[in-house]
N, C-alpha and C positions, 0 to 999 in steps of 0.2 A: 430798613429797620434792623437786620444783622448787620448790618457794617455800625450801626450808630449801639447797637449793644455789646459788639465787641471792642470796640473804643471807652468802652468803660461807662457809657449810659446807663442808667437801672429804669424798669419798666414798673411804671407807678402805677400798673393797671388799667380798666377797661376808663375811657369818656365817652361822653355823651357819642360824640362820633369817630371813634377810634381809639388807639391806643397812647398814653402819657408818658412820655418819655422824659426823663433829666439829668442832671450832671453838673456838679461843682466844677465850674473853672475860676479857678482864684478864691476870690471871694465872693463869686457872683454866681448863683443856681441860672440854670439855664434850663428851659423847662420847652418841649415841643410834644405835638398832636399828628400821628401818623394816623389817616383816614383808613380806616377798614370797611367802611360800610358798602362801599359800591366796587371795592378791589378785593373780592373774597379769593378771586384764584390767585396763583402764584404767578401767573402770566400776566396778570393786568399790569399795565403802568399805570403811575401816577402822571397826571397832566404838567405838564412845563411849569404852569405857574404854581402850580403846588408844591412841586420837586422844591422850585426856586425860593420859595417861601420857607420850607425848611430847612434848608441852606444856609440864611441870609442872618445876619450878625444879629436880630434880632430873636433867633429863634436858637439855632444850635452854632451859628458864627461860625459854619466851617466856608461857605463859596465852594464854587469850582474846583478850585487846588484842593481844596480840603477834603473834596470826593473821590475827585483822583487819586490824593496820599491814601484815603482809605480801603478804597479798592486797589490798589497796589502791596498794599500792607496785607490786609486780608482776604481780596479778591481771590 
């Protein structure tokens, strides 16, 4: 969730089950759901498919690479 707000995300506040993330890319709002409800510590990870799901072109469209750049950038 820091790497997606230091990328220029703004945080739309609390949802139903986590927190709303978004970001104009282009013309197109891009809009995702970071679970906090069962990852209250800082230690938790998030499950594989969930990671993969906010990753994937239909949520913030970055993939793998896109993770990578961003923790390299501000890792």
């Amino acid at each position: 969730m820091r790497l997606l707000l230091r990328d220029g995300w703004t945080d739309e506040g609390p949802s139903r089950h986590g927190v709303k993330l978004s970001k104009l890319d282009g013309d197109r709002r891009r809009v995702t759901q970071i679970p906090t409800k069962k990852f209250r510590s800082r230690s938790a990870i998030l499950p594989q498919g969930t990671l993969r799901a906010i990753l994937s072109d239909r949520q913030t469209g970055l993939g793998r690479q896109g993770l990578k750049r961003l923790i390299d950038r501000f890792g």
